[in-house]
N, C-alpha and C positions, 0 to 999 in steps of 0.2 A: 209554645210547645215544640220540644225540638225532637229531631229524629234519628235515632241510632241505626246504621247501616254496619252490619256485619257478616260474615259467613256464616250460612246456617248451621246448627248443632242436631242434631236426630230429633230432638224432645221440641227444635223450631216449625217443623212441619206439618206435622196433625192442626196444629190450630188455623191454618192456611184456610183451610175449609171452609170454617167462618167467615173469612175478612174477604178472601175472594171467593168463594166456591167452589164447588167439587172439581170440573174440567181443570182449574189451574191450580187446586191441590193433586190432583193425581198427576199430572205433568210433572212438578214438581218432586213428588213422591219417587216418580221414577228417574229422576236425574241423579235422587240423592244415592244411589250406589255408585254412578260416576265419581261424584266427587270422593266416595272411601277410597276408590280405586288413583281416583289422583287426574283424571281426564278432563274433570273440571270443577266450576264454584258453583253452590247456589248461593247467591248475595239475597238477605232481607235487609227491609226497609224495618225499623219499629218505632212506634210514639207511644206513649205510657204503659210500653211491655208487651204492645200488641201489635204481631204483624199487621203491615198496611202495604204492602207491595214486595216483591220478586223478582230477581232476574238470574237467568243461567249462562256460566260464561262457561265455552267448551272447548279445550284444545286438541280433541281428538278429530280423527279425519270425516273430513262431513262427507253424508250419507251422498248428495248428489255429485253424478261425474262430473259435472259444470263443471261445480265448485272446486273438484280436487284434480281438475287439468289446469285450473286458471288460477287458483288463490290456495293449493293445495298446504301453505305453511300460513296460513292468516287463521286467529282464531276466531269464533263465533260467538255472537249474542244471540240469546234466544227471549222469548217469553218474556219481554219487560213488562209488567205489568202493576199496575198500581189501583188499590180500590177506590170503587167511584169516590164515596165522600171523600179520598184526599188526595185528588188529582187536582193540578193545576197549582202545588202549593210546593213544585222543585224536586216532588220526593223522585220522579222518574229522573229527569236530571242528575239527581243524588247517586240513584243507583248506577245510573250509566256512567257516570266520571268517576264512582269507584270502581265498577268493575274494568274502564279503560287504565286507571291506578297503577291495577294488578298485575293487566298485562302489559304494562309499560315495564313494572317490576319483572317482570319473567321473563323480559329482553324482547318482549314481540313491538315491531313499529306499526304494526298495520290491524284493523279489526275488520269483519266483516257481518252484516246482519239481511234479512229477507223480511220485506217487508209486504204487506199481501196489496195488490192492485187499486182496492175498494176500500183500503186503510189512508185517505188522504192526509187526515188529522197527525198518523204516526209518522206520514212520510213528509209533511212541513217542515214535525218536528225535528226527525233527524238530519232533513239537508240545511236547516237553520244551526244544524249543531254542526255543518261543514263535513257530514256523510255526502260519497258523491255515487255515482252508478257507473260502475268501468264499463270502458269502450265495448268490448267483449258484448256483443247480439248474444251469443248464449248463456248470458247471464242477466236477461231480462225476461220476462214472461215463463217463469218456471211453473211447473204444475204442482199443485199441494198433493202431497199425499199422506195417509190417516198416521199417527203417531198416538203415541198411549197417553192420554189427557188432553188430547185436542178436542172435546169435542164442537165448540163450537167452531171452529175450524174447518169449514166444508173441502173435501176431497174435489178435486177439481178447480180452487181458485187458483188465481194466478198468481207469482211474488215477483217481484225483483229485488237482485242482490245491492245492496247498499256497502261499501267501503270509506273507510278512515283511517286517515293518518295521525298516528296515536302521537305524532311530533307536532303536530300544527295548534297551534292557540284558539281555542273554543273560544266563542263568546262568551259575554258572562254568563257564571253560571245563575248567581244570585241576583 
């Protein structure tokens, strides 16, 4: 069964609902005016026509001053996320090396994502993908705050910032 990875179209979104649920369809819901406007992507994953995972790549200026004293021209991953039954089968992978692809294409050499404190599982995965956590103290232990489709996202956790060099040779991906 193979997996089609594309940029979402308007009529991709509502069915998000299903495959992941509400919190990560309305996330997504709301990112998709960014992308008319051109601020960023939302990348789906699909296997027999059906979404199965998500992610939002953003090149507009991120909301934290952290971020925008210290990595102010690095663009951002958000919300990778991929539904339970088909995790662990590359699709997160998938979407991540196409949305880094993209902005390899848009001339950016660097990425950057947040990854929440209590996410061990996300944070293996992406220092195995050779993300690393810049020098920068204030770019660790960031505070969550509420955003439109977060909800299982508790106000108050903590993130730290994750960066990549969109030049360095991933592992495999396969």
């Amino acid at each position: 069964m193979g997996v089609l990875i594309r940029v979402a179209k308007p009529d991709d979104i509502e069915p998000l609902i299903e495959t992941l649920g509400s919190a990560h369809h309305v996330f997504f819901r709301s990112r998709f005016p960014l992308q008319i406007v051109g601020l960023g992507q939302i990348l789906m994953a699909f296997r027999d026509e059906r979404p199965v995972g998500a992610v939002f790549i953003s090149w507009d200026l991120a909301d934290e001053p952290e971020i925008r004293e210290h990595l102010a021209e690095v663009p951002m991953v958000f919300h990778l996320h991929v539904a339970v039954e088909h995790r662990h089968q590359g699709i997160g992978r998938g979407l991540l090396r196409r949305a880094e692809e993209l902005l390899r294409e848009r001339g950016h050499d660097r990425v950057l994502l947040g990854v929440d404190k209590s996410n061990e599982m996300a944070r293996a995965f992406y220092l195995w993908l050779g993300y690393t956590q810049p020098a920068e103290p204030e770019l660790s232990d960031l505070g969550a705050t509420a955003e439109p489709g977060e909800l299982a996202h508790s106000v108050g956790e903590t993130y730290d910032i994750l960066v990549a060099d969109l030049r360095r040779v991933p592992p495999r991906w396969e």
